[in-house]
NUNU-484027 format. One line per field, with one value per residue (C-alpha): residue in one letter; x, z, y. Coordinates in steps of 0.5 Angstrom, whole numbers, m for minus. Layout:
<sites>
residu: (A / ...) $
u: (X / ...) $
w: (Z / ...) $
v: (Y / ...) $
</sites>
This chain:
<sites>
residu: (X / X / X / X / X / X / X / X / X / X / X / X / X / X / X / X / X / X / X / X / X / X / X / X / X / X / X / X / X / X / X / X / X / X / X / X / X / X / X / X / X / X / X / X / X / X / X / X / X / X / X / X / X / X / X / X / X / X / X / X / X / X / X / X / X / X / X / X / X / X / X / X / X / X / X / X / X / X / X / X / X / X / X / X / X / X / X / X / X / X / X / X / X / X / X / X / X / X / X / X / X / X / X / X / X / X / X / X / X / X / X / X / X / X / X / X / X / X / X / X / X / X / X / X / X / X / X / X / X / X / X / X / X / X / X / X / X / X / X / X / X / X / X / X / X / X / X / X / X / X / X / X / X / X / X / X / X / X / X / X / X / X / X / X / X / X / X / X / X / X / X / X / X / X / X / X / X / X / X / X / X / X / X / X / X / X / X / X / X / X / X / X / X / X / X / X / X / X / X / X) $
u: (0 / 5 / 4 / m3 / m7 / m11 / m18 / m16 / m14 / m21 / m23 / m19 / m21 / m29 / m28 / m26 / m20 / m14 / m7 / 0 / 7 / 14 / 17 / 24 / 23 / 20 / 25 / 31 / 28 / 25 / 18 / 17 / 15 / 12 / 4 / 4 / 2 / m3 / m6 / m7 / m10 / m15 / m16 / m15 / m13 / m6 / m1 / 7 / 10 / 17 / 18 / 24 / 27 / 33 / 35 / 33 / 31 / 24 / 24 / 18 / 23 / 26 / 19 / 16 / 22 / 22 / 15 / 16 / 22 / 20 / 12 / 16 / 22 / 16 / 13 / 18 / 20 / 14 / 14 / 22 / 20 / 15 / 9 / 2 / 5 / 1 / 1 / 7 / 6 / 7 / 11 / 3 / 1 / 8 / 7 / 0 / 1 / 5 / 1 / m7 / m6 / m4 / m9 / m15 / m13 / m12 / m20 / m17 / m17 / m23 / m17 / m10 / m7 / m8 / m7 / m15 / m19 / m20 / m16 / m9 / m4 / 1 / 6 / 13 / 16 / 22 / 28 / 27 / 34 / 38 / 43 / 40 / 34 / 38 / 34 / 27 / 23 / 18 / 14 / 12 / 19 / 24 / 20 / 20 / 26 / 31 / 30 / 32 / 32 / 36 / 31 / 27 / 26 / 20 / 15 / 8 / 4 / m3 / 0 / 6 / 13 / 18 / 23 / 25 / 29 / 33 / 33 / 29 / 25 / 23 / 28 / 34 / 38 / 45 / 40 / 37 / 42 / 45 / 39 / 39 / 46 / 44 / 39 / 44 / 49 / 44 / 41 / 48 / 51 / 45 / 45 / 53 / 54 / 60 / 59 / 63 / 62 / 65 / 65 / 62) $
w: (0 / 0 / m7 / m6 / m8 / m2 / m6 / m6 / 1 / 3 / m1 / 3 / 10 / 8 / 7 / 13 / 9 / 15 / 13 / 16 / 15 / 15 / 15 / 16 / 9 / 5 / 6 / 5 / m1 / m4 / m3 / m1 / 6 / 10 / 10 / 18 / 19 / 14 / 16 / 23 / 21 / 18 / 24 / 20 / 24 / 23 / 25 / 23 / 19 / 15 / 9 / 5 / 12 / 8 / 7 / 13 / 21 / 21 / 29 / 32 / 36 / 31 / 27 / 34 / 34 / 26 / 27 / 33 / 31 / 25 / 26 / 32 / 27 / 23 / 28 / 31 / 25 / 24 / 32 / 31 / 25 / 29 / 25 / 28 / 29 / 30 / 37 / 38 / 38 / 44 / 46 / 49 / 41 / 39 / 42 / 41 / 33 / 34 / 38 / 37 / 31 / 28 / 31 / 29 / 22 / 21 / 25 / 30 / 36 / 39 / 39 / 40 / 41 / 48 / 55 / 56 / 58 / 54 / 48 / 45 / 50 / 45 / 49 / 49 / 56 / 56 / 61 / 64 / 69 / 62 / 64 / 56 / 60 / 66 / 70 / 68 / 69 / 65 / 62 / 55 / 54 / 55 / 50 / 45 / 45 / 50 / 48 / 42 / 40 / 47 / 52 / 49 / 54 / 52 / 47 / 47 / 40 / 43 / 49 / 46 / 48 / 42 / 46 / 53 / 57 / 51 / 47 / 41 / 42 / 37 / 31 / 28 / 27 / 25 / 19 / 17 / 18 / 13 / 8 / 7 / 6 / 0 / m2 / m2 / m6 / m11 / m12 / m12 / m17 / m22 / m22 / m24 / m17 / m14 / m7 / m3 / 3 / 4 / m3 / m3) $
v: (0 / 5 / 8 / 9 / 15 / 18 / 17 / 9 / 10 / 13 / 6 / 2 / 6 / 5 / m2 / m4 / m6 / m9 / m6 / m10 / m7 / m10 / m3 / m5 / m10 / m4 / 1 / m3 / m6 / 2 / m1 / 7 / 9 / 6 / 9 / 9 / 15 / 14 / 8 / 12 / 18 / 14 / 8 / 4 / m4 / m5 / m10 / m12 / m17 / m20 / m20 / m23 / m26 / m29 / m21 / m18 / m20 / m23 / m22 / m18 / m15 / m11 / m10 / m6 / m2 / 0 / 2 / 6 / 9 / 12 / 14 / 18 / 21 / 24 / 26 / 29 / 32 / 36 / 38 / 41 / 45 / 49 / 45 / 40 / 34 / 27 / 23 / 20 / 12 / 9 / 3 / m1 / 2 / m2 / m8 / m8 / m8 / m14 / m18 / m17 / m13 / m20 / m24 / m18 / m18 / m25 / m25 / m30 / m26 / m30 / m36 / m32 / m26 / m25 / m28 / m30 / m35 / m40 / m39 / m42 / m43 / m38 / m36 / m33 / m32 / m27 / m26 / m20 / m21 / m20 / m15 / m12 / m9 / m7 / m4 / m5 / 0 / m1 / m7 / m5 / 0 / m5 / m11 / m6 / m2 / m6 / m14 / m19 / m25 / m27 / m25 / m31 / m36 / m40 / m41 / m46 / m45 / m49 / m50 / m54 / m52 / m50 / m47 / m49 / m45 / m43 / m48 / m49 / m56 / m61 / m59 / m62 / m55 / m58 / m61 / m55 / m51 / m57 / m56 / m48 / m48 / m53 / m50 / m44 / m47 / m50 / m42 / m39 / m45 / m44 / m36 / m36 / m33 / m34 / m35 / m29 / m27 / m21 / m17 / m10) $
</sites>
């Protein structure tokens, strides 16, 4: 949606339509700028997601940042230029994009997407002792612009662990490991690229 017109815009706002962003992908590969602050104005239903995760960290860590980062930078230049400038996201808003945003615009909010009563067990259980959110002081910030990957302690899908204390559970890793690098090496080979990994 980032090339848009605001006639289909407004198409989209009246329509209900749900608009998911993976601002990170979409600026490094010259989709446009993330419509953010569009979207917001409008009330439109938003969420986060990857895109393209063999080039660029498909992390939700990194997607509440980016999102977050950037509707600031906007805002933030609006306000230094003497100009109105929106409400500045906040780190709930950010976290919230990535966890029932998802599941509303997926139209699973009734089964995930929040600790409640009688829905999946979808749960990730970060290390807040990590000396990364040293000293926590707030529950919602240090997700959102303290944590990565390492605060991940332990995730269930429908109550199934699939990371138990650190450890990925149930997988063979050196094996998949063995089989990107194949399927790596089979691209690369029938493309004609020589596999180098520190060219410019």
């Amino acid at each position: 949606m980032t090339g848009m017109s605001d006639m289909a815009w407004k198409a989209a706002a009246d329509a209900g339509a749900h608009v998911t962003l993976a601002v990170p992908i979409e600026m490094q590969m010259r989709h446009g700028t993330p419509p953010i602050q569009k979207a917001l104005d409008l009330g439109m239903s938003l969420s986060l997601s990857t895109d393209v995760e063999c080039t660029m960290t498909a992390d939700m860590f990194t997607q509440m940042r980016s999102v977050l980062t950037l509707q600031r930078m906007f805002a933030n230049e609006l306000a230094l230029q003497g100009k109105d400038y929106p409400k500045l996201m906040s780190v709930r808003d950010a976290l919230e994009l990535a966890t029932m945003g998802g599941a509303k615009g997926l139209k699973i909010e009734s089964k995930t997407g929040s600790l409640t009563p009688g829905k999946d067990a979808d749960i990730i259980l970060l290390d807040a002792t990590a000396l990364n959110v040293a000293p926590l002081n707030h529950a919602a910030g240090a997700v959102v612009t303290l944590m990565e990957r390492s605060n991940v302690s332990t995730v269930l899908c429908a109550g199934q662990i699939k990371k138990w204390r650190g450890e990925i559970v149930g997988y063979d890793i050196p094996k998949l490991r063995a089989e990107l690098n194949a399927s790596r090496d089979y691209v690369f080979a029938a493309a004609g690229i020589e596999r180098d990994l520190f060219r410019a």
